[in-house]
C-alpha positions as CSV (number, residue, x, y, z in Angstrom):
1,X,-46.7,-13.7,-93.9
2,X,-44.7,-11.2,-91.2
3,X,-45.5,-11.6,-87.5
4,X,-47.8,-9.3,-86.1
5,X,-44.7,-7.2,-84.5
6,X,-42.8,-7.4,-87.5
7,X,-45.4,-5.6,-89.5
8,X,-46.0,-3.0,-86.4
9,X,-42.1,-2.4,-85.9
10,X,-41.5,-1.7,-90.0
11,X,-44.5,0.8,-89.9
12,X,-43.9,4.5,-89.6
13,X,-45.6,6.1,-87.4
14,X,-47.3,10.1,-87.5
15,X,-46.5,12.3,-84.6
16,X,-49.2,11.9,-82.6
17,X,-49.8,15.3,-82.2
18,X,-50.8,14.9,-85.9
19,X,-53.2,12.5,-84.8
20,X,-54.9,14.6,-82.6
21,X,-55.4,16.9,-85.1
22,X,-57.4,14.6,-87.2
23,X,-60.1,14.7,-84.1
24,X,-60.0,18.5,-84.0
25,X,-57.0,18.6,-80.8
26,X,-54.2,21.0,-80.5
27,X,-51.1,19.9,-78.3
28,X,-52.4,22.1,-75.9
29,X,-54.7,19.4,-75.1
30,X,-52.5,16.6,-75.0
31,X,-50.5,15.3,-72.3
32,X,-47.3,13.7,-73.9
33,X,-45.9,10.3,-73.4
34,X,-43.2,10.5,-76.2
35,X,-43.1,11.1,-79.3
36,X,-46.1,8.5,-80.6
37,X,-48.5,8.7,-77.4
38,X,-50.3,11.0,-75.3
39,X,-53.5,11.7,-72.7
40,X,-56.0,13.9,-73.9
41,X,-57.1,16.8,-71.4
42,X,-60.6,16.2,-69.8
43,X,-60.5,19.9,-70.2
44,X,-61.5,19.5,-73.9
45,X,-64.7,18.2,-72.9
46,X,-66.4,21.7,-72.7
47,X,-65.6,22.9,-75.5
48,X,-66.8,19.5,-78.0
49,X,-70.0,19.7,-76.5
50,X,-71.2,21.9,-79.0
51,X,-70.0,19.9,-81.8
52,X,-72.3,16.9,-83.6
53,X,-72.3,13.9,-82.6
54,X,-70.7,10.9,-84.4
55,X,-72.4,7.6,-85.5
56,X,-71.8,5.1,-82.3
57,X,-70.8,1.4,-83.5
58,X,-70.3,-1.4,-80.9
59,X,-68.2,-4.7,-82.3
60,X,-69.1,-8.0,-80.7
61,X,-68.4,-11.2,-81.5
62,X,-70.0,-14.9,-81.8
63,X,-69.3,-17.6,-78.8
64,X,-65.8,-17.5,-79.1
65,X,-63.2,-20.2,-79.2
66,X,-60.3,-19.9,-76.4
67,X,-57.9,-18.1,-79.5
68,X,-61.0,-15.4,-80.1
69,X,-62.2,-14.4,-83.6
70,X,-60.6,-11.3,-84.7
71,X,-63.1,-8.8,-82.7
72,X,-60.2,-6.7,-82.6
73,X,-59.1,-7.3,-85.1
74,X,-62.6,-6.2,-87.0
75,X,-62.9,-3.2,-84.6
76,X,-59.3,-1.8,-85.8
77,X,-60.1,-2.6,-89.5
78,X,-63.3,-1.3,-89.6
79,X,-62.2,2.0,-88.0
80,X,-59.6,2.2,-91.2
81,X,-61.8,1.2,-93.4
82,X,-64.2,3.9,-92.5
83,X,-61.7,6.6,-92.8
84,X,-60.6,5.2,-96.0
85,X,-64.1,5.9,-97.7
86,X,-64.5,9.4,-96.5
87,X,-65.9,9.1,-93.2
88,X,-63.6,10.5,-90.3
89,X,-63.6,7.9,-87.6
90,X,-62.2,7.3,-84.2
91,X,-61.7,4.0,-82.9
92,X,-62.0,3.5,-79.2
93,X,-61.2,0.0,-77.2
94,X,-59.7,-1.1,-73.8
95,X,-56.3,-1.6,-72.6
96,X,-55.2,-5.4,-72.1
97,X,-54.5,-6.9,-68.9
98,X,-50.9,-8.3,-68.6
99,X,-52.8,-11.5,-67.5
100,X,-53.5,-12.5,-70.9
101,X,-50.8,-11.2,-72.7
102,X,-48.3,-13.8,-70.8
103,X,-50.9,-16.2,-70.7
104,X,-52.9,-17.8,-73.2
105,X,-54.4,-15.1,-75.7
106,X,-51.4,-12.8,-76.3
107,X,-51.9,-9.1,-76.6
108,X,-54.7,-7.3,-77.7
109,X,-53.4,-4.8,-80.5
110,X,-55.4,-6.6,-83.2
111,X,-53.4,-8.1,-85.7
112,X,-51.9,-8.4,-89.4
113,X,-52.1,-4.9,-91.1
114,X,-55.6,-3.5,-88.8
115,X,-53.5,-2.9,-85.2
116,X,-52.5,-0.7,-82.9
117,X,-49.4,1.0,-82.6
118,X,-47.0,1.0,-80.8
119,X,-47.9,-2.4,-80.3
120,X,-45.2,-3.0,-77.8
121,X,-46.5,-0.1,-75.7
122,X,-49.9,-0.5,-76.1
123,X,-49.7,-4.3,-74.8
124,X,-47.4,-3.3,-72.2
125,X,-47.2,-0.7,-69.4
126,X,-48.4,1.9,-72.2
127,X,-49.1,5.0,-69.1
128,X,-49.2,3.2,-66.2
129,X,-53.4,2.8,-65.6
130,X,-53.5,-0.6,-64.7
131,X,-50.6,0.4,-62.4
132,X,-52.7,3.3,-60.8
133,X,-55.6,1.0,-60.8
134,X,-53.4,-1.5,-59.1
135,X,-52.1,0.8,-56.6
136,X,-55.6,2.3,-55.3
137,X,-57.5,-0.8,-54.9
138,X,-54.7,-2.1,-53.0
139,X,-54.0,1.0,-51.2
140,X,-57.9,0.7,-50.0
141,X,-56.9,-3.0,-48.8
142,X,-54.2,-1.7,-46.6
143,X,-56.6,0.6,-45.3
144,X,-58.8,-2.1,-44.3
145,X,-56.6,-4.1,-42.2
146,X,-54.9,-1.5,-40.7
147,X,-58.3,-0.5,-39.1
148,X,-58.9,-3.9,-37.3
149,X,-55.5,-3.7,-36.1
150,X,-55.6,-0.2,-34.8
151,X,-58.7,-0.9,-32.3
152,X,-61.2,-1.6,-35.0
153,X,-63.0,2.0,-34.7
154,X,-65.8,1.3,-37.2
155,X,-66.8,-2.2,-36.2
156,X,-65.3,-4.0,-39.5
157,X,-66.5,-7.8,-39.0
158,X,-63.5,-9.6,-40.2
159,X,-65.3,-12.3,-42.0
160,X,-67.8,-9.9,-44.0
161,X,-65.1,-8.8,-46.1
162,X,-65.4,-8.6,-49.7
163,X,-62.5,-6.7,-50.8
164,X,-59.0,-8.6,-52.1
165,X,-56.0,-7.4,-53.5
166,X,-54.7,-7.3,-57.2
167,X,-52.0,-8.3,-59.3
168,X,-52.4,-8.0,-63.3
169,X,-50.4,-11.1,-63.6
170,X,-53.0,-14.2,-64.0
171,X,-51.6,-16.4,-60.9
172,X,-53.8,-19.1,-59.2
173,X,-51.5,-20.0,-56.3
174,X,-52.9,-16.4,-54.7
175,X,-56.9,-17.2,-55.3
176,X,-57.4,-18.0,-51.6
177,X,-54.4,-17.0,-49.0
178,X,-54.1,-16.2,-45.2
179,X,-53.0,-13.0,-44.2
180,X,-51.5,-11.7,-41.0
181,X,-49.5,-14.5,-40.0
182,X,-46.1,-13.7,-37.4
183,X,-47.7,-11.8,-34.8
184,X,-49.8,-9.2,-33.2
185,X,-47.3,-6.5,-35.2
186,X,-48.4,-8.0,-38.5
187,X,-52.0,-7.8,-38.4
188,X,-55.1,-10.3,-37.6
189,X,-54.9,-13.4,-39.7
190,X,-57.7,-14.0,-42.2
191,X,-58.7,-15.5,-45.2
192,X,-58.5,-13.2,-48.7
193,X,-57.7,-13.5,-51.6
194,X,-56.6,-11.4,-54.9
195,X,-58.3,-10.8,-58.5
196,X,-56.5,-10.0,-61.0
197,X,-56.4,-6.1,-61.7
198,X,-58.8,-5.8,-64.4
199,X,-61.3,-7.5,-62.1
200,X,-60.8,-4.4,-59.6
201,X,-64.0,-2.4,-59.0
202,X,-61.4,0.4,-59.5
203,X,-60.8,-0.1,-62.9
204,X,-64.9,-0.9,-63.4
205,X,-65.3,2.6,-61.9
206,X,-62.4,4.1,-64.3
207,X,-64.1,2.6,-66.9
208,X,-67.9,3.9,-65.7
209,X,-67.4,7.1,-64.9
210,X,-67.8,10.6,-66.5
211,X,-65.6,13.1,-64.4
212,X,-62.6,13.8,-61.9
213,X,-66.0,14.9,-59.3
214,X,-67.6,11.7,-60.4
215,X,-64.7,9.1,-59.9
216,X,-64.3,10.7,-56.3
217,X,-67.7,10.2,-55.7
218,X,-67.6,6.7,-57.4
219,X,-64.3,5.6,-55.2
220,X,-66.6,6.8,-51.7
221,X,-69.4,4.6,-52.0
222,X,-66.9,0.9,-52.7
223,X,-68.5,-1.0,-49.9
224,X,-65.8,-3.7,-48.8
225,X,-67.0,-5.2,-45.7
226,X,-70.1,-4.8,-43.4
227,X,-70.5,-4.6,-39.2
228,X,-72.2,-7.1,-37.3
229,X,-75.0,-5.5,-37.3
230,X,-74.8,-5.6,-41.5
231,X,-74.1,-1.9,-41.7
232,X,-71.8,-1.2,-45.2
233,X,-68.3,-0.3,-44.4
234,X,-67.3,2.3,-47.6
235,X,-64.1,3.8,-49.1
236,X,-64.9,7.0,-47.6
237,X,-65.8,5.5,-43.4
238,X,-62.1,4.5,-44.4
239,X,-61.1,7.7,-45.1
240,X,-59.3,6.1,-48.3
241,X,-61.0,7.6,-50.9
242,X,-59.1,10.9,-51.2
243,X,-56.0,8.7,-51.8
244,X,-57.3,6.9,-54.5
245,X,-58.7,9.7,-56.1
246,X,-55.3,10.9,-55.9
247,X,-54.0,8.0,-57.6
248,X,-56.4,8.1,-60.2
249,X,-56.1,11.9,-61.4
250,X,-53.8,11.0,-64.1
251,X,-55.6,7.7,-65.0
252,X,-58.9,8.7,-65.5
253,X,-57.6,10.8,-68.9
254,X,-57.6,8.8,-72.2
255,X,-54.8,7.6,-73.9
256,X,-54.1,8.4,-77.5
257,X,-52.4,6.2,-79.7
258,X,-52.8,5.3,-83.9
259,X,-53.5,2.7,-86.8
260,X,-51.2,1.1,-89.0
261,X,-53.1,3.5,-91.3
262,X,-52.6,6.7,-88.9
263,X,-55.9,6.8,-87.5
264,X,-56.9,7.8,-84.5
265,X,-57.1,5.1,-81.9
266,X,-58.6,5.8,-77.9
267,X,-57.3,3.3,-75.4
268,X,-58.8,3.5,-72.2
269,X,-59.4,1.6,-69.3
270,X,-59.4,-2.5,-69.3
271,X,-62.2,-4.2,-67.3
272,X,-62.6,-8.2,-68.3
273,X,-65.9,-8.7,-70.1
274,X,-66.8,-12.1,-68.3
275,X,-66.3,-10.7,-64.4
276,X,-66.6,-6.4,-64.9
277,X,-68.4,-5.2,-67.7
278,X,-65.8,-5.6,-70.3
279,X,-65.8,-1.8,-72.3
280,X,-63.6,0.9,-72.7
281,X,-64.0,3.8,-71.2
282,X,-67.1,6.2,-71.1
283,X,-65.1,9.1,-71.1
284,X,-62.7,8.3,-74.3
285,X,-66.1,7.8,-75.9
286,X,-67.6,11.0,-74.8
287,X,-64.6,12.7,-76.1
288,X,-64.4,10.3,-79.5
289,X,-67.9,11.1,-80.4
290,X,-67.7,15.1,-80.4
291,X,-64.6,14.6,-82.4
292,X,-65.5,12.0,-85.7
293,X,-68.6,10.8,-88.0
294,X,-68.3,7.3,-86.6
295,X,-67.0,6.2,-83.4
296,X,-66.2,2.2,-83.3
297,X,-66.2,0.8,-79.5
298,X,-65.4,-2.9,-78.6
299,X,-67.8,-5.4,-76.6
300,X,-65.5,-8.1,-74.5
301,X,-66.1,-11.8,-76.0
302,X,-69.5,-12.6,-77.2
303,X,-72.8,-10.8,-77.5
304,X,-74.2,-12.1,-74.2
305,X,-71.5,-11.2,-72.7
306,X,-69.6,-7.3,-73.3
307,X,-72.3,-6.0,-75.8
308,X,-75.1,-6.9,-73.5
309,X,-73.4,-5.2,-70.8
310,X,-72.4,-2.5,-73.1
311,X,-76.5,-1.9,-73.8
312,X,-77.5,-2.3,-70.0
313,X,-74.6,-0.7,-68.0
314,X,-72.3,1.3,-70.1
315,X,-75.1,3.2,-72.2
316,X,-77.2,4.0,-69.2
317,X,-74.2,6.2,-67.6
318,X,-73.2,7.8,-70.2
319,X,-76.3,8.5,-72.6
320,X,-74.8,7.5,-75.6
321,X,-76.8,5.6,-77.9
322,X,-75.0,2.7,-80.7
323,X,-76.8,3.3,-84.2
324,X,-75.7,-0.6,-85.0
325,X,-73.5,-3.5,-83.6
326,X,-71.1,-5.5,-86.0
327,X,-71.2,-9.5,-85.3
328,X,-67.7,-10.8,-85.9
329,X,-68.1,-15.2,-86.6
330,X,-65.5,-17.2,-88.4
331,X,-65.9,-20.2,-90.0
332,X,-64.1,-22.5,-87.3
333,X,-65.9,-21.5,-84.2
334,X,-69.1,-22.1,-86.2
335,X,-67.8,-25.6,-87.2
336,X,-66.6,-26.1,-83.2
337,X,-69.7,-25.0,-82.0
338,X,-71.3,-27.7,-84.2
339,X,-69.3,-30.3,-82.6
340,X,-66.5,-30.6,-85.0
341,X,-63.1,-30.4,-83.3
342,X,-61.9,-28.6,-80.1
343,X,-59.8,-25.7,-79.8
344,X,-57.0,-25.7,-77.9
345,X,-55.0,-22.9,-77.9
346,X,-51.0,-23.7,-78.4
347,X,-51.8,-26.4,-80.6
348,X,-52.9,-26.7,-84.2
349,X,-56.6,-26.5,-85.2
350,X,-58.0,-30.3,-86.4
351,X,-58.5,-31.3,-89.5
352,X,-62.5,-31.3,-88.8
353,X,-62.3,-27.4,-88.3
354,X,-60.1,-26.5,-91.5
355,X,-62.2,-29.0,-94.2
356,X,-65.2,-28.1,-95.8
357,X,-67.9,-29.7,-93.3
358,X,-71.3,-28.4,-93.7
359,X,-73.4,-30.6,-91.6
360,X,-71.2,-29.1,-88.9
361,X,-71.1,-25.5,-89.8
362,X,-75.1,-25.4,-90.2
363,X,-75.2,-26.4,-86.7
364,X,-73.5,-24.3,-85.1
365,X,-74.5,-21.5,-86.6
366,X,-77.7,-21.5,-84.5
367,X,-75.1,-19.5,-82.0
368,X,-75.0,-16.8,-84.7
369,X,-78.3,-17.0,-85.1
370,X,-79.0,-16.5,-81.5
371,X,-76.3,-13.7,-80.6
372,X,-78.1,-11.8,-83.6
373,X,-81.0,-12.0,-82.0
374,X,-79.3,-10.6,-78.6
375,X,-78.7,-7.2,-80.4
376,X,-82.0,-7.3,-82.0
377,X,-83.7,-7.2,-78.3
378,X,-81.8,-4.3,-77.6
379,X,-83.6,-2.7,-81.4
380,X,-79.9,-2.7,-82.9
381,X,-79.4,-3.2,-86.6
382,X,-76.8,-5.8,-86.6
383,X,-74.1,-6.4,-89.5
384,X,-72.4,-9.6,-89.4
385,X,-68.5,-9.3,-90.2
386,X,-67.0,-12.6,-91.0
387,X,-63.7,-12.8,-90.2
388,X,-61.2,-14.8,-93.4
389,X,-59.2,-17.4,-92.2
390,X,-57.0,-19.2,-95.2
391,X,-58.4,-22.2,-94.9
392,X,-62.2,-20.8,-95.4
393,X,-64.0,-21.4,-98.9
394,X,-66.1,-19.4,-100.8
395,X,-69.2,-22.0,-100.3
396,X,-68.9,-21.7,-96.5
397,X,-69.0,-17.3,-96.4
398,X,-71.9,-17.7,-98.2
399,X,-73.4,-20.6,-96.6
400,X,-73.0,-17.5,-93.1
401,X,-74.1,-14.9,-95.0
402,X,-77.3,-16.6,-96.0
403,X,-77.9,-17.7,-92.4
404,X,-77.0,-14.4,-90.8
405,X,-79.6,-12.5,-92.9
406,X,-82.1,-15.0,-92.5
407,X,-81.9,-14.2,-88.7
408,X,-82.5,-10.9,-89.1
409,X,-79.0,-9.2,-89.9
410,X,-79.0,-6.4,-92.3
411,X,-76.2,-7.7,-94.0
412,X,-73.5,-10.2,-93.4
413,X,-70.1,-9.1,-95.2
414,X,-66.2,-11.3,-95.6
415,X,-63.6,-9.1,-94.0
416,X,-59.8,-9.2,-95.0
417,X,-58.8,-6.6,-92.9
418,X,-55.9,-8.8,-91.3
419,X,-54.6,-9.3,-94.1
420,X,-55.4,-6.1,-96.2
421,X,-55.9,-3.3,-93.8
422,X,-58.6,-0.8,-94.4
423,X,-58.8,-2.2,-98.0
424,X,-60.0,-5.7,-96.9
425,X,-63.1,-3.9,-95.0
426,X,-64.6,-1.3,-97.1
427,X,-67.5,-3.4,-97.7
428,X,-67.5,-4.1,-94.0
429,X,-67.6,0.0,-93.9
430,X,-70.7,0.5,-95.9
431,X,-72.4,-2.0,-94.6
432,X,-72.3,-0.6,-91.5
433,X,-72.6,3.2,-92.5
434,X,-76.2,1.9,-93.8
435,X,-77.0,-0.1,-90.9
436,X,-76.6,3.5,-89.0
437,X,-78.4,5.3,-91.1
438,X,-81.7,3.0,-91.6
439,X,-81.9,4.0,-87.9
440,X,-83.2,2.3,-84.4
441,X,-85.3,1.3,-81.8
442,X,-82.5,1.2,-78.9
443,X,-83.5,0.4,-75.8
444,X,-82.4,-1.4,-72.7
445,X,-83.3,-5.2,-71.7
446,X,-85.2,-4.2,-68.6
447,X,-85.6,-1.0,-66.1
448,X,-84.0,-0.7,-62.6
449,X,-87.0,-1.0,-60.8
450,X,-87.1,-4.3,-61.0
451,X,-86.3,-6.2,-58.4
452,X,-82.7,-8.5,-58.7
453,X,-84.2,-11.4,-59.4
454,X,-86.3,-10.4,-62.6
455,X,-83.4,-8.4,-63.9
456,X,-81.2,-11.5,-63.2
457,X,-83.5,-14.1,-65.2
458,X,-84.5,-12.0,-67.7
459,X,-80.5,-12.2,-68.9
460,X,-80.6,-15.2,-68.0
461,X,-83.9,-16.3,-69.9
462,X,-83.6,-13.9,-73.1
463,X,-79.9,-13.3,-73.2
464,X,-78.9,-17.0,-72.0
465,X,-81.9,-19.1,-73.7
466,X,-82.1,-20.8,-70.2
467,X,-85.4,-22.3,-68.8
468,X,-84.8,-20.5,-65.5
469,X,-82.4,-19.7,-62.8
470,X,-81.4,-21.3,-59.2
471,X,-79.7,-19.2,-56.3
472,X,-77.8,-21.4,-53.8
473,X,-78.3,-19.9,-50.5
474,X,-75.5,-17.6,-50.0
475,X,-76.5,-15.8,-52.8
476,X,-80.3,-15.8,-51.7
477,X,-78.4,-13.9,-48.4
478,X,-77.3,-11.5,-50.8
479,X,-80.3,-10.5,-52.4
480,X,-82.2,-10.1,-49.1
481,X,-79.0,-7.9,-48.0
482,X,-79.0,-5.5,-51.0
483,X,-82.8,-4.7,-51.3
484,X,-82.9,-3.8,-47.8
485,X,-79.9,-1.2,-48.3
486,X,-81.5,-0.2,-51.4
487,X,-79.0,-1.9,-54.3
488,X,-81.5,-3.5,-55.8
489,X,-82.2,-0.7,-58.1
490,X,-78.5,-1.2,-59.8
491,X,-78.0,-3.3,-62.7
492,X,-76.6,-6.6,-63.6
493,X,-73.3,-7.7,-64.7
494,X,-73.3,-11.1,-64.9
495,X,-70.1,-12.6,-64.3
496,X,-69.7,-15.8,-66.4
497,X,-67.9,-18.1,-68.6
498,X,-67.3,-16.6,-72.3
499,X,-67.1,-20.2,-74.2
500,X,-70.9,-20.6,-73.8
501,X,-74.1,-18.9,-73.6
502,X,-74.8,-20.8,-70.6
503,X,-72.6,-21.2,-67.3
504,X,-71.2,-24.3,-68.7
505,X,-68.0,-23.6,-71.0
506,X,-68.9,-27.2,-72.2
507,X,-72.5,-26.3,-73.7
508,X,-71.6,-25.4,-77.6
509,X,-73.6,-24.2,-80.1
510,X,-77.5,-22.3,-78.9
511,X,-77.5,-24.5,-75.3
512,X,-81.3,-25.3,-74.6
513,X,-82.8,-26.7,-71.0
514,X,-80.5,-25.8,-68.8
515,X,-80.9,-23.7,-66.0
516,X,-78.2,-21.1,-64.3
517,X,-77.1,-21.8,-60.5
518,X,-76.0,-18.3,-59.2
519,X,-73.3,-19.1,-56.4
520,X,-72.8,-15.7,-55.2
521,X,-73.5,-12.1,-55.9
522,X,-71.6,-9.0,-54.9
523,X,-72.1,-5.6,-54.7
524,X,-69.7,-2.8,-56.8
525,X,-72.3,0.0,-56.1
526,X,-68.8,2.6,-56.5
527,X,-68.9,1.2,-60.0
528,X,-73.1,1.0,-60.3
529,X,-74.0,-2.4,-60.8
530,X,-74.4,-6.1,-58.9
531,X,-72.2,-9.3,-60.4
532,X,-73.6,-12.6,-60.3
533,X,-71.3,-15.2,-60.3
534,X,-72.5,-18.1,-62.6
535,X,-71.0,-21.9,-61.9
536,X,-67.7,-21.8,-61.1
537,X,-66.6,-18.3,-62.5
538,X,-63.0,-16.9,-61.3
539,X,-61.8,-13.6,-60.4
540,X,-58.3,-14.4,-60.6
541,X,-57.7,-16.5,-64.3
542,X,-54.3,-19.0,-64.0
543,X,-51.6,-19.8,-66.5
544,X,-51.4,-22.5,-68.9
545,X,-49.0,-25.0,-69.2
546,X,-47.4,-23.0,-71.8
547,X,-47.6,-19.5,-71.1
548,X,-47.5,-17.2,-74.3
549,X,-44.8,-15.5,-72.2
550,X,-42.0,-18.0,-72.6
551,X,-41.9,-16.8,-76.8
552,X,-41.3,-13.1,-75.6
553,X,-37.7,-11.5,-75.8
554,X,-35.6,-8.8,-76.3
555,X,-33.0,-8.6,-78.6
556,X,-29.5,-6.8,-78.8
557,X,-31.1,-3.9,-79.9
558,X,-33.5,-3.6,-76.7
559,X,-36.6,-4.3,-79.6
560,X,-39.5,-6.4,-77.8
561,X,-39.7,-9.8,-80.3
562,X,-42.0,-12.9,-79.8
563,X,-44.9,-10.6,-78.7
564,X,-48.3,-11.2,-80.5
């Protein structure tokens, strides 16, 4: 079998003004990065709104293991597969972070014969957003300091605040740094910090919001630090909002890129699903669903994670409801989640996890069991996609497939679209179309008016399966800090682990009688929501001992090889 890049550098890509006309674009709504990319115009946006609008299908996953299960994968196939059978579709997902690309994961083009392309580009620099996002965020830092030094004017208490710098590399050794060291002339030292860029309440807000007026808006209210008297400090006191607007102009358009199969693909906006909210972008979907019959979207990791988020935060701002979600499991992380083998990612998959093992798999399938029931709280038909590895038999598919439907999924299908395309999901593809049209009861988990706390443990109750929740004190400070400013009517992004329903990445399977210790909890109201963070989450991920960018190269030719 070819590499993933091999099979993305032999395919032959359409002008992508071509592909814009399958959505019903002309060039004069394209912005052009090339010959094989582009930005669509916000100023299309008028004129689609009198168009119908498309079939809205979220893809999320199972628990994952630490090498994922082909939600990407699934999301790219089953956007070909759609098309293939008649039904004009639009696939949109988010841009990767250059974290995981070097790191542990890889890119994020999908793989085999359902990926993106250019694949290079697309896990790369593709137009410079994350670099935009980069640049506001920490333009809005400088802003910060350069205040206290210049006479402190708006009363900044050094210690109160909450905004750090980015990088989109993942690199530990800046989690917790001093700052302002050498003199008067360099500033006032200080403990900060930086996330990685993905984990910028920029790139949340790209993400979030619906309009050039609305990201300005959005990029004002960023509260990064309070006075002494507990007063917010915002973007616009600053006077740095205008700036980053600026920054943003060019950002805030989608990008348009294809399939192996020619498709149209949306790639927008990147925030991490287990710290931001971990969707693409409201506005490529906006665009994407006045342009197709079905429009495929991405949830980060696993059902109570990025689709949960994508229910509760992403479909209250823009209005748009999903008609299903697809479930992506594989037959190993079932089998791990059972307790047979660990995953490790750089090294080969045991024995336990690639042999027939029943006992094993009927365990942990209570997590599929469980993140089926996760969409069904939110009304959502739910199709289970499960994603063919080699080593998987026919006995263990329909061992899943049993188990799925007996937990309430309307169907539970084998996809081969890594290895066939858009032929190894047609039956993916009308599963789903039928899933859509048996229609919904969509609604959200709970409503704004209730206070943090009930929000928090009803996700963390229903969502989690936790007994209840415990708030260590600084983030009982929190809570009586945002209700009286009035952010307690925002709601909740949780901000946890992705290898567990619980906090603990160590707790396989459905974890039951735990409880979940919130640490912390701060405040993105530019974005429009609150983060929890659960145990020991991190805002800035570190590399592994082997960092998947030691395999990348170039050759003579200047062609990109090793990338995956």
């Amino acid at each position: 079998m070819k590499s993933d890049i091999e099979i993305a550098q032999e395919a032959k890509l359409q002008p992508i003004v071509e592909v814009a006309k399958k959505m019903g674009l002309s060039e004069d709504d394209l912005e052009m990065y090339g010959k094989y990319k582009a930005k669509i115009s916000l100023d299309v946006l008028p004129r689609l709104q009198g168009r119908p609008q498309s079939k809205y299908v979220v893809v999320t996953a199972i628990t994952p293991t630490p090498l994922g299960e082909g939600k990407t994968v699934t999301t790219i196939g089953l956007g070909q597969a759609l098309n293939r059978i008649g039904k004009k579709t639009v696939t949109a997902i988010r841009q990767p972070s250059l974290g995981p690309v070097f790191g542990i994961k890889g890119g994020a083009a999908g793989g085999g014969y359902s990926q993106v392309i250019p694949m290079e580009d697309f896990n790369l620099h593709l137009t410079g957003d994350v670099h935009a996002v980069s640049l506001a965020n920490n333009l809005l830092a400088a802003f910060i300091d350069a205040s206290i030094m210049h006479g402190n004017p708006l009363g900044i208490d050094p210690y109160s605040i909450t905004w750090n710098r980015v990088v989109d590399v993942s690199d530990s050794a800046l989690r917790n740094i001093i700052i302002g060291l050498g003199g008067k002339n360099n500033g006032r030292p200080r403990e900060t910090g930086f996330d990685i860029a993905v984990a910028s309440e920029v790139m949340a807000i790209l993400a979030l919001t619906t309009s050039l007026k609305d990201i300005r808006e959005r990029l004002g209210r960023i509260v990064v630090a309070y006075t002494a008297k507990g007063d917010p400090i915002t973007a616009e006191d600053l006077k740095a909002a205008g700036s980053m607007a600026m920054l943003m102009k060019d950002a805030i358009k989608p990008n348009l890129l294809q399939n192996l199969e020619g498709d149209p693909v949306m790639v927008h906006a990147g925030p991490f699903a287990n710290i931001a909210h971990g969707n693409s972008s409201i506005l490529a979907d906006m665009i994407a669903t006045r342009s197709a019959d079905y429009v495929v979207t991405e949830a980060g990791f696993g059902a109570d994670i990025g689709a949960e988020k994508f229910m509760n935060i992403k479909c209250r701002y823009s209005g748009l409801k999903p008609n299903a979600a697809v479930l992506v499991a594989t037959v190993r992380a079932l089998k791990m989640h059972g307790g047979a083998g660990r995953v490790v990612a750089g090294k080969d998959l045991p024995k336990e996890l690639i042999e027939e093992n029943f006992p094993a798999l009927e365990a942990g399938c209570e997590n599929l069991t469980k993140q089926i029931e996760n969409m069904r709280l939110h009304g959502v038909n739910v199709v289970v996609a499960i994603n063919q590895f080699t080593t998987d038999t026919d006995k263990e598919i329909e061992f899943i497939r049993n188990k799925a439907i007996e937990a309430g999924a309307e169907d539970a299908v084998l996809s081969q679209v890594w290895a066939k395309g858009g032929a190894g999901g047609k039956a993916l593809a009308e599963a789903v179309i039928k899933a859509c049209e048996k229609g919904n009861d969509f609604h959200f988990l709970y409503p704004l008016e209730a206070t943090i706390k009930e929000k928090i443990e009803t996700i963390a109750t229903k969502v989690y399966g936790a007994n209840g929740v415990d708030y260590l004190p600084l983030a009982e400070q929190r809570i009586k800090l945002y209700t009286k400013l009035g952010y307690d009517k925002l709601p909740i992004c949780m901000a946890k682990t992705h290898l567990s329903l619980s906090h603990d990445p160590n707790l396989k399977g459905r974890p039951r009688g735990f409880r979940v210790p919130i640490r912390d909890i701060r405040a993105s109201v530019g974005a429009g929501f609150l983060y929890p963070l659960l145990g020991e989450m991190r805002t800035m991920p570190g590399l592994p001992s082997v960092p998947a960018g030691t395999k990348y190269d170039i050759d003579e030719q200047g062609r990109v090889v090793g990338l995956f």
